[in-house]
ZALO-256718 format. One record per residue (C-alpha): z, x, y; residue in one letter. Coordinates in steps of 0.25 Angstrom, whole numbers, m for minus. Layout:
+-------+-------+-------+------+
|     w |     u |     v | nugu |
+-------+-------+-------+------+
|     Z |     X |     Y |    A |
...
+-------+-------+-------+------+
***
This chain:
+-------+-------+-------+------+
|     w |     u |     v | nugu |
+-------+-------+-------+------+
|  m129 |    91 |     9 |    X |
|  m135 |   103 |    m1 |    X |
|  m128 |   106 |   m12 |    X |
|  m122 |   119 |    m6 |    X |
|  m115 |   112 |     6 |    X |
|  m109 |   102 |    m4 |    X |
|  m103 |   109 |   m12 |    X |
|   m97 |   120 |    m1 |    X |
|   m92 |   107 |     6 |    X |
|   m85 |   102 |    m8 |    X |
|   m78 |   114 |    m9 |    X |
|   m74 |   114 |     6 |    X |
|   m68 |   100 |     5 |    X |
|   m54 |    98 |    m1 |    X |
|   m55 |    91 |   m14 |    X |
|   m48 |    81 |   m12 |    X |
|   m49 |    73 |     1 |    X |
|   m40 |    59 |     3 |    X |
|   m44 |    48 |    12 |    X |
|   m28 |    47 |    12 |    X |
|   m17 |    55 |    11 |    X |
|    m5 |    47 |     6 |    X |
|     1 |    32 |     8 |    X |
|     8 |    31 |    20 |    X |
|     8 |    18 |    25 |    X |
|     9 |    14 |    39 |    X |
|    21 |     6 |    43 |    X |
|    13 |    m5 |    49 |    X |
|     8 |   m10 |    36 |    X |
|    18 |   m17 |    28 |    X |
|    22 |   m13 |    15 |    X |
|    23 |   m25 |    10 |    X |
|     9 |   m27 |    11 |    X |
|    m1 |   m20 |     4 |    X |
|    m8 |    m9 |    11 |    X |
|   m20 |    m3 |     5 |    X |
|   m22 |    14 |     5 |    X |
|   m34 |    19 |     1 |    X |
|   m36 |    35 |    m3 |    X |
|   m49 |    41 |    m6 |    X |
|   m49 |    54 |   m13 |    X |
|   m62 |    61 |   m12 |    X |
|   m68 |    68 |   m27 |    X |
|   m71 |    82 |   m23 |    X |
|   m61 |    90 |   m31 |    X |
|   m49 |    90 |   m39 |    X |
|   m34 |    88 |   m32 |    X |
|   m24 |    99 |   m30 |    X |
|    m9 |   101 |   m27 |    X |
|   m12 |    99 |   m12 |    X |
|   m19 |    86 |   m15 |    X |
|   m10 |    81 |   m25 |    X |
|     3 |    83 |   m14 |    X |
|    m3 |    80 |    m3 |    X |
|   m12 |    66 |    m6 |    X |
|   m10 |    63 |   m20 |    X |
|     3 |    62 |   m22 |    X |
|     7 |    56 |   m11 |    X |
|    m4 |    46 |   m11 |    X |
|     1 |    43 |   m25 |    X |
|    14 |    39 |   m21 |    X |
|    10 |    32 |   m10 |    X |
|     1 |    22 |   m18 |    X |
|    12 |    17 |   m24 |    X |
|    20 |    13 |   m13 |    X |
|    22 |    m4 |   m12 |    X |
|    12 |    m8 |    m5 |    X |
|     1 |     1 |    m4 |    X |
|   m13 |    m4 |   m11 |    X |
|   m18 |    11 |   m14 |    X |
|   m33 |    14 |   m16 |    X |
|   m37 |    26 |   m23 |    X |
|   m53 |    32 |   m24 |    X |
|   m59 |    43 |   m28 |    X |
|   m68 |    45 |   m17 |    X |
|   m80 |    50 |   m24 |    X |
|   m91 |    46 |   m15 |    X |
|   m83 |    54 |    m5 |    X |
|   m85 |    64 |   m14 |    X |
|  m100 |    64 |   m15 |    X |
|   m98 |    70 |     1 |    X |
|   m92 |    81 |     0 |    X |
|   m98 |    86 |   m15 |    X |
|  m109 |    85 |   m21 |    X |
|  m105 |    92 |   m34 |    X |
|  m106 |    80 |   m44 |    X |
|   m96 |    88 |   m56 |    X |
|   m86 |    89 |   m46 |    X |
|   m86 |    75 |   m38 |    X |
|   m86 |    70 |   m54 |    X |
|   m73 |    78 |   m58 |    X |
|   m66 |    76 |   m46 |    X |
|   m67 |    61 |   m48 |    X |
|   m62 |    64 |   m61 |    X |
|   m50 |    73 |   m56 |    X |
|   m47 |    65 |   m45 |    X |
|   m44 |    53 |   m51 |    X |
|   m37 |    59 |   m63 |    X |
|   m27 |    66 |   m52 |    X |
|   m22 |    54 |   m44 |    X |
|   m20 |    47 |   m56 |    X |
|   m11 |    59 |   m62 |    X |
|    m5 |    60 |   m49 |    X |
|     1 |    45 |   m50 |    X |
|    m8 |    35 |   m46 |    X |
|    m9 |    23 |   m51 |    X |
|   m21 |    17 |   m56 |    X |
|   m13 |     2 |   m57 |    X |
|    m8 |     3 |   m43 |    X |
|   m17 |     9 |   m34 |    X |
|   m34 |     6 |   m34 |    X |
|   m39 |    20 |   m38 |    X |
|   m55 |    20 |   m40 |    X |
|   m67 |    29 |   m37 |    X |
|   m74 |    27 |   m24 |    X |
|   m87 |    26 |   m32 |    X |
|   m82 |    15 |   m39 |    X |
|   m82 |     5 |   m30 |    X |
|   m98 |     2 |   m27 |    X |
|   m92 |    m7 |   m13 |    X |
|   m88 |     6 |    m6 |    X |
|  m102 |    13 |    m5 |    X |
|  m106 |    m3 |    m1 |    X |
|   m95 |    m4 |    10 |    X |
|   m98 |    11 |    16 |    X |
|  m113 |     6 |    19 |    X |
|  m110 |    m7 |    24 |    X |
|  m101 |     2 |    32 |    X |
|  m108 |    14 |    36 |    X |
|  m118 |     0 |    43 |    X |
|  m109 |    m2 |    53 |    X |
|  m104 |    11 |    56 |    X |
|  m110 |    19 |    67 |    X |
|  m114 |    33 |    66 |    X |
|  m107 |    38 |    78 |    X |
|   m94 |    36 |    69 |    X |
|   m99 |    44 |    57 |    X |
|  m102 |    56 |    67 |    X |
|   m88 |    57 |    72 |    X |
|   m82 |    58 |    57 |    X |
|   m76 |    72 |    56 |    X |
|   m82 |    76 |    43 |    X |
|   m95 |    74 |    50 |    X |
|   m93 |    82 |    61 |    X |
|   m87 |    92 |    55 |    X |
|   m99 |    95 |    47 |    X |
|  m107 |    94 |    62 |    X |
|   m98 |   105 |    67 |    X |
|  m100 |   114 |    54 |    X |
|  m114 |   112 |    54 |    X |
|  m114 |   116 |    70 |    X |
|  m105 |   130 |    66 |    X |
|  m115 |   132 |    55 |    X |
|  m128 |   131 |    66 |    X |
|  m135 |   120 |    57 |    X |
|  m140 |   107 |    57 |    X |
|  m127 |    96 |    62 |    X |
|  m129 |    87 |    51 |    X |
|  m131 |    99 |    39 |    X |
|  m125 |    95 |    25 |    X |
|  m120 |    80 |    31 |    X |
|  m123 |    70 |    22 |    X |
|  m123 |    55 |    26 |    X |
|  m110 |    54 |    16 |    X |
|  m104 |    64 |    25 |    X |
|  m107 |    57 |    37 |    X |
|  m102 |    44 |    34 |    X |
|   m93 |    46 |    23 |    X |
|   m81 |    39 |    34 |    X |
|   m90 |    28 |    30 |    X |
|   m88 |    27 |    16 |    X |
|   m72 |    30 |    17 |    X |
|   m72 |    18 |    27 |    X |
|   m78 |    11 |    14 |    X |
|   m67 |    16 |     4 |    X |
|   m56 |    11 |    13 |    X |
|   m64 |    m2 |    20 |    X |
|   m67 |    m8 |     7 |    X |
|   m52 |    m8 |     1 |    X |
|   m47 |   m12 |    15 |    X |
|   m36 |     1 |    15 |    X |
|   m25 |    m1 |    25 |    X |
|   m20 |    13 |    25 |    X |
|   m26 |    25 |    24 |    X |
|   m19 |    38 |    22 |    X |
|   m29 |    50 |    26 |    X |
|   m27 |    65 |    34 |    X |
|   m30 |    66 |    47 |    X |
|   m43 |    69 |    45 |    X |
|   m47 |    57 |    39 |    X |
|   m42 |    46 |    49 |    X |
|   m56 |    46 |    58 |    X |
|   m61 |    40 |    45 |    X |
|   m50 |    31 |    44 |    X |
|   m54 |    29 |    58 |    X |
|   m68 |    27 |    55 |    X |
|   m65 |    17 |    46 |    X |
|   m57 |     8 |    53 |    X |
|   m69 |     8 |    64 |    X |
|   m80 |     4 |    53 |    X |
|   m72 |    m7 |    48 |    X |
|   m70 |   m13 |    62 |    X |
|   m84 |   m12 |    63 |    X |
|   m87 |   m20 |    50 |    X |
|   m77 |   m29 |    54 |    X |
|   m83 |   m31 |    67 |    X |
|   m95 |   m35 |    61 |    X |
|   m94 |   m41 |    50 |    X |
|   m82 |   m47 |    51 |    X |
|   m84 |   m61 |    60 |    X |
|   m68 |   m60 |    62 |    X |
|   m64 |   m55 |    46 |    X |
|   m58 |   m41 |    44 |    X |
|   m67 |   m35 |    34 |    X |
|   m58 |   m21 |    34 |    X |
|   m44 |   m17 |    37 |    X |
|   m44 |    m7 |    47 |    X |
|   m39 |     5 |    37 |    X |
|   m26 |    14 |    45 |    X |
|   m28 |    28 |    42 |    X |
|   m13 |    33 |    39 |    X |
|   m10 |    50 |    41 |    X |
|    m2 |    56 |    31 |    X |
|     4 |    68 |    40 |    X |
|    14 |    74 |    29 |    X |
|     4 |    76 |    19 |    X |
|     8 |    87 |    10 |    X |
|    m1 |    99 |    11 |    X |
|     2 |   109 |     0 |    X |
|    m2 |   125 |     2 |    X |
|   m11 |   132 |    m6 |    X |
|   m13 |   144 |   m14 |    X |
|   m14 |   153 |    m1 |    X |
|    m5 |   143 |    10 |    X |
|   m16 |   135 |    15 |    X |
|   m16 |   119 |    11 |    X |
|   m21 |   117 |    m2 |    X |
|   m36 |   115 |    m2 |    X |
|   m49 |   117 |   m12 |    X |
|   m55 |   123 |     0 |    X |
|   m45 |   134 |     1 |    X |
|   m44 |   136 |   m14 |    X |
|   m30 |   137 |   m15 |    X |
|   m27 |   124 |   m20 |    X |
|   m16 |   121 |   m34 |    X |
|   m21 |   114 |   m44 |    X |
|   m15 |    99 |   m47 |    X |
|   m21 |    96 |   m61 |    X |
|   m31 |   106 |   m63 |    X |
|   m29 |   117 |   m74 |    X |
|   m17 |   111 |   m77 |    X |
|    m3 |   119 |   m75 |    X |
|   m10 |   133 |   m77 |    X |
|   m20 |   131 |   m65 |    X |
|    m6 |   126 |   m56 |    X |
|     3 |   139 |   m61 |    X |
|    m9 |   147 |   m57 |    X |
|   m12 |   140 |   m44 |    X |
|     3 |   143 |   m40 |    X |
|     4 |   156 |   m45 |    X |
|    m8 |   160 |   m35 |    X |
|     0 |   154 |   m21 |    X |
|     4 |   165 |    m9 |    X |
|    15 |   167 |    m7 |    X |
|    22 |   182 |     0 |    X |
|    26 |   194 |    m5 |    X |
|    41 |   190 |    m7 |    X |
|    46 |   196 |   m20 |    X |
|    55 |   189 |   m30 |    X |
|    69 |   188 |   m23 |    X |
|    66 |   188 |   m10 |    X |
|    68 |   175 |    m1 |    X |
|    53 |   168 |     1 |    X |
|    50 |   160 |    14 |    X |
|    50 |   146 |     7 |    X |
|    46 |   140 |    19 |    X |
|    34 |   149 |    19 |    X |
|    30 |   149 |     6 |    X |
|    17 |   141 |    m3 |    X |
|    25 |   139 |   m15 |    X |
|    35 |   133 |    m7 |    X |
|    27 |   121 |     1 |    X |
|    21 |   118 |   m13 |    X |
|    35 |   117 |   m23 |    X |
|    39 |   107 |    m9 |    X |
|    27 |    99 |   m11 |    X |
|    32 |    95 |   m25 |    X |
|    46 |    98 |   m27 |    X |
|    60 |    88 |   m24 |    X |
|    67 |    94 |   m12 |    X |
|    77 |   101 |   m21 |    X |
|    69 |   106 |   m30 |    X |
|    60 |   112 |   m16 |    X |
|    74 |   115 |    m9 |    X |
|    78 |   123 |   m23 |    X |
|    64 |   131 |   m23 |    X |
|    66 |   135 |    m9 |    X |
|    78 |   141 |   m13 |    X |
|    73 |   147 |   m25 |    X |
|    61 |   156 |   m13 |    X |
|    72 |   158 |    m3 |    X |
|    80 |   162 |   m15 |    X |
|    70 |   174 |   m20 |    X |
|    61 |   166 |   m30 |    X |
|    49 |   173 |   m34 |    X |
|    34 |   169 |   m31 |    X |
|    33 |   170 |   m45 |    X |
|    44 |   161 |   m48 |    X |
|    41 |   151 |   m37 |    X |
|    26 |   148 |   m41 |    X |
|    32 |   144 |   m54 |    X |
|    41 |   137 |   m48 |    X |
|    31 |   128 |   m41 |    X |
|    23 |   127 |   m54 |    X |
|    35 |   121 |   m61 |    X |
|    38 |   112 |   m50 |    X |
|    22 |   107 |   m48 |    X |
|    21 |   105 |   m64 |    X |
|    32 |    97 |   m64 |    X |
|    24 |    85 |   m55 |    X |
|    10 |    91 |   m60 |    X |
|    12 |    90 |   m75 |    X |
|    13 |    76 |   m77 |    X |
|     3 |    72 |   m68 |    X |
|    m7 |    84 |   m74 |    X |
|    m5 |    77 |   m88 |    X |
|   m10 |    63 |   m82 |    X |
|   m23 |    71 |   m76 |    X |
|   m26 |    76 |   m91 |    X |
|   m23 |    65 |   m98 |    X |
|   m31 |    58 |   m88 |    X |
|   m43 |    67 |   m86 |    X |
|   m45 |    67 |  m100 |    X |
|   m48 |    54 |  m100 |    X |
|   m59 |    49 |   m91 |    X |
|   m60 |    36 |   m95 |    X |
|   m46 |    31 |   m94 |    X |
|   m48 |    36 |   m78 |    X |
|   m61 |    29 |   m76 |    X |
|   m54 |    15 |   m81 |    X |
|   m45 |    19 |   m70 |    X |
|   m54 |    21 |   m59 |    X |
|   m63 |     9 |   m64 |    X |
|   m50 |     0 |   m62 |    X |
|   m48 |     4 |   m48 |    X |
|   m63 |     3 |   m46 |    X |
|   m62 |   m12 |   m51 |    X |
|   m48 |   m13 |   m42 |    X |
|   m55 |    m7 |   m31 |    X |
|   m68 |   m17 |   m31 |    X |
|   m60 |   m28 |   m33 |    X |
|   m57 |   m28 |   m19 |    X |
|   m71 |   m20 |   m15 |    X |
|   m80 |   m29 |   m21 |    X |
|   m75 |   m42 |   m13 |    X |
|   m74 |   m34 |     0 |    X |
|   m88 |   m30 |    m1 |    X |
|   m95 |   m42 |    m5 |    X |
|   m87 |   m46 |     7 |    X |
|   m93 |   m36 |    16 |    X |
|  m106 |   m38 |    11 |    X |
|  m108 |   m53 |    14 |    X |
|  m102 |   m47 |    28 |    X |
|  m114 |   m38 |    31 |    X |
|  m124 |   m50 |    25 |    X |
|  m127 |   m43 |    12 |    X |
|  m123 |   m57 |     5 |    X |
|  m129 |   m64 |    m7 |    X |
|  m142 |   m71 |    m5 |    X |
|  m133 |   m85 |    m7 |    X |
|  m125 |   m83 |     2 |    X |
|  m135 |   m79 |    12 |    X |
|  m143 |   m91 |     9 |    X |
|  m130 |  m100 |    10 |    X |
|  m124 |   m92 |    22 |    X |
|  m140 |   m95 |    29 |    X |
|  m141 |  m110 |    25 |    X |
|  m126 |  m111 |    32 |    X |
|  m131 |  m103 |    43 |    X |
|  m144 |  m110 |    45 |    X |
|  m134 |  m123 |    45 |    X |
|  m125 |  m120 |    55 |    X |
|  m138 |  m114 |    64 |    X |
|  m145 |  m127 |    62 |    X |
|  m135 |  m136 |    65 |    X |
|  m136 |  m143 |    77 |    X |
|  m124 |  m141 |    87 |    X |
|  m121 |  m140 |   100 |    X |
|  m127 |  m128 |   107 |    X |
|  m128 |  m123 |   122 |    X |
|  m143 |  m120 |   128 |    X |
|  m148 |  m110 |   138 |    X |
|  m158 |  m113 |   147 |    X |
|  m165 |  m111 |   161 |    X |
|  m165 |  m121 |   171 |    X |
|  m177 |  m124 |   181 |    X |
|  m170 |  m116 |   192 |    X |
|  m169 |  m104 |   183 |    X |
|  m155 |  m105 |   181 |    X |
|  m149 |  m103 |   167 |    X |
|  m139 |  m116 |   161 |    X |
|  m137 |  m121 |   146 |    X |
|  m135 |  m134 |   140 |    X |
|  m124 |  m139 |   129 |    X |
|  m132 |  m147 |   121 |    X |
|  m127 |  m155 |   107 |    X |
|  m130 |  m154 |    95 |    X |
|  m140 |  m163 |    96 |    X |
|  m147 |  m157 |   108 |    X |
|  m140 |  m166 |   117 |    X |
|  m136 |  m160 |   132 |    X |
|  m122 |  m160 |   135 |    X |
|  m122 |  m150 |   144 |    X |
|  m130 |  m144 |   155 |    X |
|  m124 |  m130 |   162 |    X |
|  m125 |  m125 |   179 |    X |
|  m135 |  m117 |   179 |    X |
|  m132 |  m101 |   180 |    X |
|  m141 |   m90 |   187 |    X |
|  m142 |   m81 |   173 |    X |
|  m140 |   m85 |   159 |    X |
|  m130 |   m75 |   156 |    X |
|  m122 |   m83 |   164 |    X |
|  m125 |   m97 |   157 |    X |
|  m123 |   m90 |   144 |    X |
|  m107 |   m86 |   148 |    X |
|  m103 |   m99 |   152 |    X |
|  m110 |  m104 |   139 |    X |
|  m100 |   m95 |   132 |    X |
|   m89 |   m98 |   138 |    X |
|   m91 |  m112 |   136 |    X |
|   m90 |  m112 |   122 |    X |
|   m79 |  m103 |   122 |    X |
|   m67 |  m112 |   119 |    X |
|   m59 |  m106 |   127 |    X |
|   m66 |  m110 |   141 |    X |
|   m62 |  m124 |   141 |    X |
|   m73 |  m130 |   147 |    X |
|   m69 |  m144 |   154 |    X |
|   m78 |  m155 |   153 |    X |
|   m78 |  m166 |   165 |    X |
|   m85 |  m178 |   167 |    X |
|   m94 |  m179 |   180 |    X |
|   m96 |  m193 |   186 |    X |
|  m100 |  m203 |   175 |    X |
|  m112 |  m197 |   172 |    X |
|  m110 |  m182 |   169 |    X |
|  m101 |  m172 |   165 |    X |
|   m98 |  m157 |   168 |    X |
|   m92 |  m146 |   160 |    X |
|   m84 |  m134 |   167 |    X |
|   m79 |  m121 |   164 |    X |
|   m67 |  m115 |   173 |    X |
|   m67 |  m125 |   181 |    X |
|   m83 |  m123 |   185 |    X |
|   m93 |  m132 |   180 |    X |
|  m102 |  m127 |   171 |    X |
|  m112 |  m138 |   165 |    X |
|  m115 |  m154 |   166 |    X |
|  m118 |  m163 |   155 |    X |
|  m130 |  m174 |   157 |    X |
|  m128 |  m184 |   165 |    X |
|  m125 |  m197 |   157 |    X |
|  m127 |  m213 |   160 |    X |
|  m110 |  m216 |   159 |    X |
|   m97 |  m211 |   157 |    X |
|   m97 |  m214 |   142 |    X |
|  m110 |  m206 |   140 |    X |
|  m103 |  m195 |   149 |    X |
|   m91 |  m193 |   142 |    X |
|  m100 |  m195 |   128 |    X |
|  m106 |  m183 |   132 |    X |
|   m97 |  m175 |   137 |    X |
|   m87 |  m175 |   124 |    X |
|   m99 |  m172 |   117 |    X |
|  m103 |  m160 |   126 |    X |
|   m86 |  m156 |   126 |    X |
|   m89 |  m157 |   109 |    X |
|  m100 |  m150 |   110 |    X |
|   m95 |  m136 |   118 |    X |
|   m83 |  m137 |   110 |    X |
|   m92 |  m136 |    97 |    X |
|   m99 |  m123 |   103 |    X |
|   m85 |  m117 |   108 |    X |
|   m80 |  m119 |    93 |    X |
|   m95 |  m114 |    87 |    X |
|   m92 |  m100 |    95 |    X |
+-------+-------+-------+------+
***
C-alpha cells in the first residue's frame, strides 16, 4: 500500500479495535470449569473515554470473574496493516499497555503479552494460511469492502490491498487457535471471523488430526449492551470524527477542556434542560452511581447551568480517572518495569505455545531428522512384515476375483468371479469390515466355503481330509479377522 493511503487509512480506522468486547460467558460452559477468553487490542492509537467504558472497563472486570482464564495481547502485527507509521505503532504499544494496566488489570492473574512476542503465532498463521482456501479470504468483509471502494473510485479492484489485508482472518485464527480460547467476546462485525476460524480449525483437524482434536472450536460471544459514549458533537466517540475525551492524555487539563467544548443548546442558567436529550447527561450516567445520576438529573431539570454541569461531570470523571492516571505516569515513566511485565506474559504465553506447536509441527511432518528416521525404520517395519493380504486378479475367462492369502503366501481363499473389478474390490471391503460377520462353513470333507449375507462369496482349496479342511479353514477365519482388525 503507498505511503499516502497508509497513513489516510490509519487515521480513518478507530484507534483501538478489540477482538472482544467484554467477558460474557455463555451458560453452557460451566463456571466451575475453566473457560479460556482471549482479547486482542490492536496498537494504532491511544484509548479514549469511549474506549475505556465501552471495552476496557468492563473487560477488566470481567477477567476477574472465577473461572475465566483471560488472555490479553497487544496486537502489533495487526497493527502493521492498518499503519505503516513506525513512531506511532511504537507509542501506542507503549500507551496501550500502560492504559490496561492503570485501568486494573492484572498482570498475576490474567496472561497479558505482545503478539509479537510470541514467535509460534506467525508459525501457526502459515501452517494455517496451507490449508485455508482462497475462496474464504475473498469473502472476508474487510476485503471486500476495499473491492467496493476501489469500484466507487473507478480503479484497479485489488488497489492498496496488501496480502496482510487479505488474509489477516488468518492470523487472528492463530492468536486464538494457538491458546485454544473458548469464548470470544467481539462486535458483530467480527463474528465472520470468528466464523472463519472455527472453519480452518475443522479443516486442520481434518487433516491432520487421525482422530485427535488439535483445536477447540472457539464460540464467538456478542456483547449487545455495550456502552457507547457521545462525543464532542453527539455522535459516538471516535478518532475518526475528532470528538473524542481524552482518558490519560494531558492529564486533567486536556479532560476539563474536552468537556468544556461538548454541544449542548441554547438553554440559559435556570431554565429546566431536556436531560434526556442532553451530551453531558449520557456521559455523567456512564460513570456515575444511580443516586448520584438520579441527583444530577434533578440538578438539569432543576435549572443547572451548562457551565456548572460540564464541571460537574469533570468532578465526577476525576474522581475514577485520578487514581488510575497516577498509575499511567508512574508506569509510563518507567519502561522497564512494563517490559518485565510483558516478558512475563510472553514466557506465560509460550509455555503453552511452545508445546502446542512442536505438536503441530510433527503433525504437518516438519519433525526432527531422528524421529523421521525412527518413525521410517518403524514404518519400513510394519510395511515389510509379512501378513495376511488380499490379491486382485483376472481369471482366463476375463472375469475379476482375489485371493486371501497368509502370511506365508499360502491360499486360503479363492473368490466367485465378478463381471468388473469395482465389484470385487466392495465385497473385499466388506469382508474386512467387522461388522459384516462373514460365516464360514465346511463343504464336504474336502473343501470349505465363506458367505457373506447369506451368498457365497469365496471357496478354500480343496484339501485331502477333514483334519486338513478344518486346519485351514481356522487359519483362513484367523487370517480375515487379522485384516478386519488391521482396517
Amino acid at each position: 500500500m503507498r505511503r499516502a493511503q497508509a497513513q489516510a487509512l490509519c487515521r480513518a480506522v478507530p484507534r483501538v479495535t478489540l477482538l472482544r468486547r467484554v467477558f460474557l460467558l455463555a451458560p453452557a460452559r460451566s463456571l466451575s470449569m475453566q473457560t479460556r477468553v482471549l482479547t486482542g487490542i490492536t496498537t494504532t492509537g491511544t484509548p479514549h473515554l469511549g474506549n475505556y467504558a465501552g471495552a476496557i472497563r468492563p473487560a477488566v472486570a470481567a477477567s476477574t470473574q472465577p473461572g475465566v482464564d483471560a488472555f490479553f495481547f497487544l496486537a502489533d502485527y495487526h497493527a502493521l496493516i492498518k499503519c505503516d507509521d513506525p513512531a506511532r505503532i511504537a507509542r501506542s504499544r507503549l500507551e496501550l499497555a500502560v492504559t490496561w494496566l492503570a485501568a486494573g488489570l492484572d498482570p498475576e492473574r490474567v496472561t497479558f503479552y505482545r503478539q509479537s512476542d510470541i514467535p509460534e503465532i506467525p508459525e501457526l498463521s502459515w501452517l494455517l494460511t496451507c490449508v485455508t482456501g482462497k475462496g474464504l479470504m475473498n469473502r472476508a468483509h474487510a476485503y471486500k469492502a476495499s473491492l467496493d471502494q476501489n469500484e466507487a473510485k473507478g480503479v484497479e479492484p485489488d488497489d492498496g490491498v496488501t496480502m496482510g489485508l487479505f488474509s489477516y482472518p488468518v492470523l487472528m485464527a492463530a492468536d486464538i487457535l494457538m491458546f485454544n480460547a473458548h469464548r470470544v467476546p467481539v462486535g458483530r462485525d467480527q463474528v465472520q471471523h470468528l466464523e472463519m476460524a472455527r472453519d480452518i480449525a475443522q479443516r486442520f483437524n481434518h487433516l491432520y488430526g487421525q482422530g485427535r482434536e488439535f483445536f477447540v472450536l472457539p464460540e464467538a460471544v456478542v456483547e449487545e449492551d455495550v456502552a457507547t459514549l457521545p462525543g464532542l458533537d453527539g455522535r459516538k466517540m471516535s478518532k475518526s470524527y475528532n470528538n473524542t475525551i481524552p482518558l490519560f492524555e494531558g492529564g486533567a487539563k486536556a479532560l476539563k477542556a474536552a468537556v468544556m467544548r461538548i454541544v449542548t443548546d441554547s438553554r440559559q442558567p435556570g431554565e429546566a434542560k431536556d436531560a434526556e436529550g442532553s451530551h453531558l447527561y449520557s456521559l455523567y450516567k456512564a460513570f456515575a452511581t444511580p443516586d448520584e445520576t438520579k441527583a444530577f438529573r434533578a440538578a438539569l431539570e432543576g435549572g443547572l447551568g451548562w457551565g456548572e454541569a460540564k464541571q460537574a461531570l469533570c468532578d465526577r470523571l476525576e474522581r475514577d480517572l485520578a487514581p488510575m492516571r497516577a498509575r499511567y505516569d508512574e508506569l509510563i515513566a518507567r519502561p522497564d518495569r512494563l517490559e518485565e511485565i510483558l516478558q512475563a506474559g510472553a514466557a506465560r504465553a509460550r509455555r503453552i505455545a511452545q508445546p502446542m506447536m512442536a505438536e503441530l509441527r510433527d503433525a504437518v511432518g516438519l519433525r526432527s531428522l531422528r524421529s523421521s528416521a525412527v518413525s521410517a525404520s518403524a514404518a519400513g517395519a510394519k510395511k515389510n512384515a509379512k501378513t495376511a493380504r488380499f490379491v486382485s486378479f483376472r481369471d482366463e475367462d476375463g472375469q475379476f476375483r482375489f485371493r486371501l492369502l497368509a502370511a506365508d503366501g499360502t491360499e486360503l481363499l479363492n473368490s466367485v468371479a465378478y463381471a468388473n473389478p469395482k465389484e470385487a474390490g466392495q465385497v473385499q471391503k466388506r469382508l474386512q469390515d467387522a461388522a459384516q460377520a462373514p460365516e464360514w462353513a465346511a463343504e464336504g470333507d474336502a473343501s470349505f466355503v465363506l458367505r457373506l449375507d447369506g451368498t457365497v462369496i469365496g471357496h478354500g482349496p480343496a484339501q485331502p481330509d477333514a483334519v486338513a479342511r478344518d486346519a485351514l479353514l481356522a487359519r483362513a477365519a484367523e487370517a480375515l479377522a487379522a485384516l478386519s482388525a488391521a482396517e
